[in-house]
Structure formats: C-alpha cells, structure tokens
N, C-alpha and C positions, 0 to 999 in steps of 0.2 A: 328556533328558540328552544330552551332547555325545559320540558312539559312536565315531567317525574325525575327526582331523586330519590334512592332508596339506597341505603348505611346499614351494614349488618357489621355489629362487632371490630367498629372503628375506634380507636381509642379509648373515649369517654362511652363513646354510644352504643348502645345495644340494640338497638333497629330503630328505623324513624324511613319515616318518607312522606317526600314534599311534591305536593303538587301544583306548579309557579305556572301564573301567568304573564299576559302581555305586557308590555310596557312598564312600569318600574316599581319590583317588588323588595320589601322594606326588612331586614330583618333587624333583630333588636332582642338584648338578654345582656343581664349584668355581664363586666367582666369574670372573665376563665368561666365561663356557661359554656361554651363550647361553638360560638359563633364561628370563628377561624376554620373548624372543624369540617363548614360543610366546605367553602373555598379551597381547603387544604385537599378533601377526599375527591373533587371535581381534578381538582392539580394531579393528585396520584390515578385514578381513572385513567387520565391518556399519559401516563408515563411519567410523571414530576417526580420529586424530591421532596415534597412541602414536607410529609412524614414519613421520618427515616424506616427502614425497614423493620428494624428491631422495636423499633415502639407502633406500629401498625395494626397488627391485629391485639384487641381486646385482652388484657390480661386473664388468662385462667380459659380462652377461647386457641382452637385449635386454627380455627379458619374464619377469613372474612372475607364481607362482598361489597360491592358498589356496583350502583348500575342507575346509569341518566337515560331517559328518552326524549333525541330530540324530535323536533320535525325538521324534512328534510326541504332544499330548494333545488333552483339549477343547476348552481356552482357543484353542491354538494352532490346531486347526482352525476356530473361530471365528472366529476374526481371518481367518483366510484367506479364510472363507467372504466375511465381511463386504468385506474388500478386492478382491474379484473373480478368485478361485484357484477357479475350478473344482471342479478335481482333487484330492480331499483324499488323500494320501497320507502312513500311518505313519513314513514315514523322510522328514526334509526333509533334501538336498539344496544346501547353501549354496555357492555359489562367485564368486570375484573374482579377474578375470584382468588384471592390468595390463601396459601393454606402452609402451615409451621410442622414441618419434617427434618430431624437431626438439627433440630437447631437451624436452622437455612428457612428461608420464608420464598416460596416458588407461585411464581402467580401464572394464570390464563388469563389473555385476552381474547372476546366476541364481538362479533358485529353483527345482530339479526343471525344471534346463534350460529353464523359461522368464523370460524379462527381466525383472526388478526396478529400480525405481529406487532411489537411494541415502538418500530419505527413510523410504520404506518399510522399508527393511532395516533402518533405525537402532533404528526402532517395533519391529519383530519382534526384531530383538537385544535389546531390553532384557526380553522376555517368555520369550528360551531363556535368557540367563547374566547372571549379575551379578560384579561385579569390586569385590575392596577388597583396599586397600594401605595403609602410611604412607604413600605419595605419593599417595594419592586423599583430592582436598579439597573433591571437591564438594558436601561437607555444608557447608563456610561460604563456598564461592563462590559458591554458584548458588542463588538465591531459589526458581528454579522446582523445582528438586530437591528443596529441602527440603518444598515444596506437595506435589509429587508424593510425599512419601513417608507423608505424614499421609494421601492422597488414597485412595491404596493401599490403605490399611489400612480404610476407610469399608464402609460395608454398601452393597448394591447401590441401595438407596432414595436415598442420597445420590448418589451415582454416578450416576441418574439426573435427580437435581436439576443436580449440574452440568453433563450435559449440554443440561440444558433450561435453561442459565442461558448456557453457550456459543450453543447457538442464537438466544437472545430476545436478547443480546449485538450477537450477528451481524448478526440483522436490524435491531435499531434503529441500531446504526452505517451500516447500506446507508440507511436511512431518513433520519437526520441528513445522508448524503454528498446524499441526493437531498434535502433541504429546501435545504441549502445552494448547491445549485446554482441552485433554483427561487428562492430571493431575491436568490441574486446576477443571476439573468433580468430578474426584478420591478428590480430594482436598474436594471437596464442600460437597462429598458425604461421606465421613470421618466426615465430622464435623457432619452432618446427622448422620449418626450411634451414634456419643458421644450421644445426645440428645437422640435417640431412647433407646440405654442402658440405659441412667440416670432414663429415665421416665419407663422403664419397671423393672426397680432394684428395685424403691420408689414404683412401685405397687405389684412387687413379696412381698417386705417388709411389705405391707400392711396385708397382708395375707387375701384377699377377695375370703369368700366362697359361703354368701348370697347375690342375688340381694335384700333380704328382713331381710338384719340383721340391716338398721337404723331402721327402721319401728320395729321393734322387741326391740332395743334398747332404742328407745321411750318409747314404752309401759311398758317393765320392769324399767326406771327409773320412769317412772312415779308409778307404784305402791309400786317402794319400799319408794318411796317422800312420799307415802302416807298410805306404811305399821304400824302408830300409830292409824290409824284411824279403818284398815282394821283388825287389830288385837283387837281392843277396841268391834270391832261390831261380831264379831266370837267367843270373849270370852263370848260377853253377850249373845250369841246364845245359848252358851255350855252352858253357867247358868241355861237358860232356858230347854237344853234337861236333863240335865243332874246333874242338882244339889242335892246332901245329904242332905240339909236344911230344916229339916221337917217342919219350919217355911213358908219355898218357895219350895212347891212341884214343880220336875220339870216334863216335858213331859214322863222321862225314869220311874220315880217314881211313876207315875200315872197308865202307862201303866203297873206294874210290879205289883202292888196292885191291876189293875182290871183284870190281868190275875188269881192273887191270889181267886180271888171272884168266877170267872168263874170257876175254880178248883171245889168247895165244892159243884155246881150246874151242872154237864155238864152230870153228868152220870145219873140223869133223862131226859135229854132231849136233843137230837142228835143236835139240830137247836145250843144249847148252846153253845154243843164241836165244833163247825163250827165257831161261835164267836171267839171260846178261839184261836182257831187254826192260825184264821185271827190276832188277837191281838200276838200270836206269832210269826209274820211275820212282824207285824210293829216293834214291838219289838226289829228284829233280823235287822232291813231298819235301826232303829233310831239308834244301839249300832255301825255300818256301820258309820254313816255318824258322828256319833259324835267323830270313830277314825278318819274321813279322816280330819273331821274341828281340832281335835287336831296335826298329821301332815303337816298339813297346815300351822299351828302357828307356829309350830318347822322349818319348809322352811323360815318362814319371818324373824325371827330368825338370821340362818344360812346364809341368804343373805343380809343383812342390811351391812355388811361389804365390799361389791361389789361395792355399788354405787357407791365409787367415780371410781372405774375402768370404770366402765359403762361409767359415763361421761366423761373420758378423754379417751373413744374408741368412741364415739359419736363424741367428739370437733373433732378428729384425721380424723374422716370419713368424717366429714363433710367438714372439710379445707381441705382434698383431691377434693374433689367435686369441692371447688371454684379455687383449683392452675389446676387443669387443664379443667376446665370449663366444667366438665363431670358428669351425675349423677352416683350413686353407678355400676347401670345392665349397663350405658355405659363404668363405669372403669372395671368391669368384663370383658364386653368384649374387650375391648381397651388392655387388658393386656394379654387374650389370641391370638387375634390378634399380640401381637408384641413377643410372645413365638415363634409363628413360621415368624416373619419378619426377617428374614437376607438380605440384597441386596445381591443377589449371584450376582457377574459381574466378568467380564472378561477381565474388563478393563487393571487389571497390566499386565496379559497376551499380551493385545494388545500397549500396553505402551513400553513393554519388546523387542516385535517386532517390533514394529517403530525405537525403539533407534537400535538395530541390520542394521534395513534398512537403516537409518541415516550414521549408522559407514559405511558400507559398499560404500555407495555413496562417502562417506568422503574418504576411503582409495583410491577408482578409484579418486577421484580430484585430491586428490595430487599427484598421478601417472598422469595425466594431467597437473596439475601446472607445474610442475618440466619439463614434454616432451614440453609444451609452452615455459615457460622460457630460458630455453636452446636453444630454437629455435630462438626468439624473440633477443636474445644477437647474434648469430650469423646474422642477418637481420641489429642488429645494426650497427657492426660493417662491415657490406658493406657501411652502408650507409652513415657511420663516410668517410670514405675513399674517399667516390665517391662525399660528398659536401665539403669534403678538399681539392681535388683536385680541384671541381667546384673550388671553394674560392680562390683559387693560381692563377688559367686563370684569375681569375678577378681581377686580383692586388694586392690581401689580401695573400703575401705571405709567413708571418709566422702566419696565424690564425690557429687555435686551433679547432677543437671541438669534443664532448664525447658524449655520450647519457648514462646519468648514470642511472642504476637500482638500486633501494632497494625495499627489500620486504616489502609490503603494507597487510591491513587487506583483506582476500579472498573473490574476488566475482564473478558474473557471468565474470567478466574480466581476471581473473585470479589474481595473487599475487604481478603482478609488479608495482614498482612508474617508472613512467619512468621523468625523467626532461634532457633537453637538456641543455651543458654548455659548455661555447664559451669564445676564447678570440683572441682579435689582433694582441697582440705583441707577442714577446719573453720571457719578462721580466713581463706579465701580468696573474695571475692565472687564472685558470679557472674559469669560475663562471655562474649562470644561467643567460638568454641573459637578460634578464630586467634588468637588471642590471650594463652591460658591455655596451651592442653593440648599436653604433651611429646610426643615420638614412640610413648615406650612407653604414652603413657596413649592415645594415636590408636586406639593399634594396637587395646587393648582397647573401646574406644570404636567404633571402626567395626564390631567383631566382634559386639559387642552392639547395637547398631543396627542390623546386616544380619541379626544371629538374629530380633531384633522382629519387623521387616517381612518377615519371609519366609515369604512365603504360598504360593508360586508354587511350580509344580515342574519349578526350571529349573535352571542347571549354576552354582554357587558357585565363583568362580576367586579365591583368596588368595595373594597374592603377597607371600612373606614377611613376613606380619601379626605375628609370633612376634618379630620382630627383637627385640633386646633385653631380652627377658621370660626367667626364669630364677626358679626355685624352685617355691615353691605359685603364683604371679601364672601361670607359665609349665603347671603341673601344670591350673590350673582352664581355660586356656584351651583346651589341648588337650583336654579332656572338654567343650567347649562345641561345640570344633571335630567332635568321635565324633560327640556325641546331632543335631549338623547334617545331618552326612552318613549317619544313618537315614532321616532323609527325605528327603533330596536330593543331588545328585553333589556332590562337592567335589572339584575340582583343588585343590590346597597346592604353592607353592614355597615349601622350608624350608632353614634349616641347623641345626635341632635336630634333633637323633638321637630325642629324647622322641618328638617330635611326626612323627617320619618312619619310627617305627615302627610307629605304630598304621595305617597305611595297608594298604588291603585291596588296593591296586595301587602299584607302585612304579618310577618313574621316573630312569633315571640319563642327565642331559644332560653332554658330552662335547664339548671340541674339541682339534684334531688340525692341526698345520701342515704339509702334504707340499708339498713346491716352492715354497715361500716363497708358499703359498696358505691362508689358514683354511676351516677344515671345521669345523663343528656336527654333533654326528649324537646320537641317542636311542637308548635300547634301555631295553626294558623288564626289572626284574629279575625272576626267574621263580624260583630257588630262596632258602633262607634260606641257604645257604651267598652267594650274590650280594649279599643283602640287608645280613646280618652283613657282609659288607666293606665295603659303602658305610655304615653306621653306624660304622665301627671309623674312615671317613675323617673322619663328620662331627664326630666326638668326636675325633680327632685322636692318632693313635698306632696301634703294632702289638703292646702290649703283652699279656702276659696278663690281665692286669688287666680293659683295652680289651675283649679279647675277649668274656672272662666279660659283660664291662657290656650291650654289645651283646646277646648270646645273650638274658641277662635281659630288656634290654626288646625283643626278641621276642617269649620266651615270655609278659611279661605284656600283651601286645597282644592276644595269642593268645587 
C-alpha cells in the first residue's frame, strides 16, 4: 500500500505530503484544486505521461521532486530479488527528481536510494498501483493490455508456458537473424565463385605456358617484319661464300683452287701438307656454314606465313594483361592459383542445421500456442462472467460482454487478437467498447474489470469513476467500491457525498491565490465535525436539511 506522498514544485503545488492509510481513502476539493494533480504526479513517479514535460516543474522553479513510500510484500520482494536488488527492505522508497537545464527537463530515478532505470520502475509500478478513470482507455487502445489482463489472471503453470514460449521466441528469431546472415554469405560467396570460374575459364583458354612467350613473341615478329632484309644480307653472304661465277670468285672457290695448288707441292715439303690440311678444315668450316645460311633462308621462308598469327597471339596476350591488370608471369600464376581455389565451406551444412533448429523451435511453439490459447479462453471466459455479473449489481442489467479472440501473426505473445466487446441493451449488438459504451457505462465497466483482475495487493487509485452515476447504479457502486478496499488501499477522487462518506481516510484538496500566485495545499480531515462540512459542500448548501443529510450518511458509514 502507498504509506507517504510528498510533491515538491509540481505544477500547481509547492510541497504537500500525504500520509494514506488502509482501506479506502477519500479525496475531495472543488474542481481545478488540483485533485488530478496527485493521480497525475503517482502516474509520472514510475514513468507516465499524465504531465507533459514542459508544464512539470513549477513555474519560476528550477527543479522538482516526488517521492511515494510503499510497503513492500512477496511478490514485490520477488521481483526485486529477480532484478538485482539486494537489499530487501519492508518500506520501498520511490523517488524522481527532475530538474530544468537548457531548456530540456532531465530526471533521476531511486529506489531505497539506489538508481533505477525508468523501464524498470514502469514494471514495478504496475505491481504497487493501479489507476481507472473515464479517461482511462486502455482497455480499447492497447492490444497488449488487454493480453495482459487475461494473462494476469492465469495459473502459474500457464505463466510458465509463456515464459517458455517468450524464450523459444527469442531464440528462434537470433537463429533466423543468424540463418539469414549465413545465406545471404553463401549468397555473396556464390556470386564470388561465378567471377573466380569466369576468370580462371578465360585463363585456362589462354593457354599460358611461358612467363617469356610475349618477350619471345616480340622478338620473332620482329624479325619476320624484317625477314626481306635479313634474307637479302645472307644471300649476298652466300654469294660471296659460295658463288660458281668465275667472273666473282667466291671464298668456297678460292679455297678449293688453293687446295688444288697445295696438291702438286705438299709431297716435297711436310710444312706444305700441314697448309693443305689447314685449308681442308676451312674448307669443310665454310661448306658448314654455308648449309646452315642456306637453311636458314628455307626457315624465313616457311615462317613468313605465321606473322599474322604471331600478331594476333601478341594483341590476345597483351589485352589479357590490361582486362585483368596482370602481367603475363602474374596471369601464370594467378591462374594456377585459382586451379586449386575452391571456397570449400560448410556453410549449406550449417544453413541446413539452423533451418532443422528453426523447424524444431517452430514445432514446440505451436505445441505452446495452442496449450496458451486454450488456456487464455478459458480465463476469459471467467472473466466474461464475473464483470457481467459486476455490471448487473451496478444497474447495467442487460449488458453484454465477450472477450473475443482471433488468431493474430505469432509472437513472443503468443497467436492471440484479444478485443474486448460490450453492449447495453438487449436490442444492441455487440461491438468493441469505443464504440458503444457511454461515460457512465465506462465508469461501471472499468470498476468491474479492475474488481475481476485484482489479485494483487497493491494501491487502487479511482479518479472520479462515480462521475455521473446517481441513485441505486451510484448506491451499488459504492458497495463495490467498500468490499475493494477490504482487501486493498483505495485512493477515491470523488464529488459524491455518498461515496465520500464511507471513507476510512479523508482528504480535503485546496487552492489559494496569495500574490497573484496559485497554491495547492492538502490537509487531511480528522474530526466528523471537518468531515460533515466537506459533505455539506459536496451536496451543496448550509442548510439544515444539508446538515442532517451529511450527519446521516456518516453515521451510516459508520
């Protein structure tokens, strides 16, 4: 239960703190007194919106505080334990101090003076208090809300199917993000291999055997470019070794006449036959060289036909060179290189096993879907029963309502749509409450929904739920409102007198203008004489009448 509030520099308010007891405490103050104010600053405490940022702290104030104390139970030291709180202590400690720098409004949140973050505190606010009003819609705005409130109400068996349905969730989505990474790899590294085959296909085709065959290729076009030349100058060599022209002795024909000479002289003189012998050596050097210069010519010949291959295995080589920015001995090797490159991976292997893992998660969810759902229908259909029933004590005596399911896309939540749909009459369909349901039928509608689910023992804040309710509709509500707050604290902002009687604590909110400034301020009423006057306001008169009325529904409070 919520023991102390204390408000420093909240809107209207300048400091106030309340110190609420058990079972159902009453507050009450003209309209714009600043009632809303405490509902609103409990809302912003664990994280709300109720007031916006910019109109938060106190005009002409730098900084402001809030700070609740409740006491704590099992559940709630459970959770603490579970979230990393140590230190279990009876009285929790709640505070948020915000403070106005560069325009920007920067808050801290504490718990028992140590730091909390502002998701945390949301979690634990909803396990100390709960809030309903006409302006609370979160029964037809919020999907998740209405999940949670079927959820709530489940036996712990289910509670841990869902968590075991969050988890296997969890993990097959990490497991899907990591398949899909691994194929779009495979992916990436597939189109990798086209290009490695393409380019090691166009160098097989090459067919590269010399790092030195342009260099080689060079040098034979070049002399067959210049085989008329090279054959011009080897003929006239031959002329010279070798000519029958007795007109142009050549070298063969010189030599052959002056071996003839040495003939008729050698056999008087040993020195001669040593001459002739020498001259038969050149002889045999010059008839040599003058076949090799005659197949030589027969080569130049036989290869003149080649050039243009030459050149167009030159162009071939060389535009190999420039498409992959390689010289010849780097596409040699570049091409043995990719002879033996294959990416061996194991990827589809581990691709293969993922999806297996994947399926497998898959099969146990929906074996979990289906044991949730089933469960979550019958939780509904208590709950259908038990705010129909509420709804009928409260004068709504042919109202209607369903919690209808359809199956939704799967998530960590499981498969269900849940929408809640209501109606008045007899003669009126069902249909979802935005739709149908008036203010005053809200009001008994939320009163009776929040009695269902409320399992918890935590602090019930009603902010004028009463609004426009009057007679027995108003009589049964407030006896729904008593038998709540036996079991658990009720705060009540009212302006019924009925309903602001029966309060075991009672609250009078106040505001006051000194120096063209607003003030808020609280005070708690303590006697029935204090009491009796703030019902004689909320009924509206000084008369004796008024008075009597008041006195009465004291005493049958009492």
């Amino acid at each position: 239960m919520l023991i102390q509030l204390k408000i420093e520099n909240i809107a209207l308010i300048e400091i106030i703190e309340i110190n609420f007891e058990k079972g159902l405490n009453i507050i009450t103050g003209d309209s714009g007194s600043g009632k809303s104010l405490i509902l609103d600053s409990l809302n912003v405490l664990f994280g709300g919106t109720n007031i916006p940022l910019k109109h938060l702290i106190r005009p002409g104030k730098n900084h402001c505080a809030i700070e609740a104390k409740f006491t704590s139970s099992l559940q709630i030291n459970n959770w603490l334990s579970s979230n990393g709180f140590q230190s279990i202590s009876s009285v929790l400690n709640i505070k948020r101090i915000s403070s106005r720098k560069n325009n920007k409004v920067l808050s801290k949140y504490s718990l028992n003076n140590l730091s909390i973050n502002k998701k945390l505190l949301e979690e634990l606010g909803r396990l100390l208090i709960d809030f309903a009003g006409q302006s609370d819609t979160f029964i037809f705005d919020s999907q998740d809300k209405r999940r949670l409130i079927i959820d709530d109400l489940c036996s712990q068996e289910l509670r841990d199917t869902s968590a075991k349905i969050k988890n296997i969730w969890e993990e097959s989505q990490v497991l899907k993000g990591l398949m899909n990474k691994k194929m779009e790899s495979l992916r990436k590294q597939e189109e990798n291999n086209l290009v490695i085959k393409q380019m090691l296909k166009s160098l097989e085709e090459a067919d590269l055997n010399s790092s030195k065959e342009i260099l080689e290729l060079e040098l034979l076009e070049k002399k067959l470019i210049n085989n008329l030349e090279i054959s011009n100058s080897i003929q006239s060599t031959l002329g010279n070794l070798n000519n029958f022209n007795h007109d142009e002795p050549s070298v063969a024909l010189l030599i052959n006449q002056s071996i003839k000479n040495l003939n008729r002289t050698a056999e008087f003189d040993l020195k001669i036959e040593n001459f002739r012998e020498k001259l038969l050596h050149i002889q045999t050097y010059v008839e040599e060289l003058i076949l090799g210069l005659n197949l030589y010519i027969q080569d130049i010949d036989n290869h003149e036909s080649n050039l243009s291959d030459i050149q167009k295995r030159l162009f071939f080589l060389k535009n190999l060179e420039r498409t992959f920015s390689l010289d010849l001995p780097q596409l040699i090797e570049k091409r043995n290189e990719l002879r033996t490159y294959f990416l061996r991976t194991d990827q589809d292997n581990e691709i293969s096993n993922l999806e297996n893992q994947i399926k497998q998660l898959q099969t146990n969810l929906n074996s979990l879907f289906s044991t949730q759902s089933i469960e979550r229908k019958k939780i509904a259909k208590e709950l259908q029963d038990s705010v129909i029933s509420t709804l009928r004590n409260l004068g709504l005596q042919n109202a209607n309502f369903v919690v209808q399911f359809s199956e939704c896309k799967p998530s960590g939540d499981g498969i269900d749509n849940i929408n809640f749909l209501f109606s008045a009459n007899p003669d009126q369909k069902l249909a979802p409450l935005s739709n149908v349901i008036s203010g005053g039928e809200m009001s008994r509608f939320l009163l009776a929904i929040k009695s269902s689910i409320s399992k918890k023992p935590n602090t019930f804040f009603l902010d004028e739920i009463d609004n426009g309710l009057s007679g027995k509709s108003l009589f049964s509500l407030v006896e729904l409102i008593k038998e709540i707050s036996k079991k658990q604290q009720v705060l009540c902002i009212t302006h019924q007198p009925f309903l602001a009687a029966g309060g075991l604590a009672h609250f009078k909110v106040s505001k006051k203008v000194i120096n063209g400034i607003t003030y808020t301020s609280i005070s708690k009423l303590i006697t029935k004489k204090q009491r009796k006057h703030e019902l004689m306001e909320l009924i509206g008169g000084g008369s004796l009448e008024v008075n009597d009325y008041a006195s009465r529904l004291l005493d049958q409070a009492a």
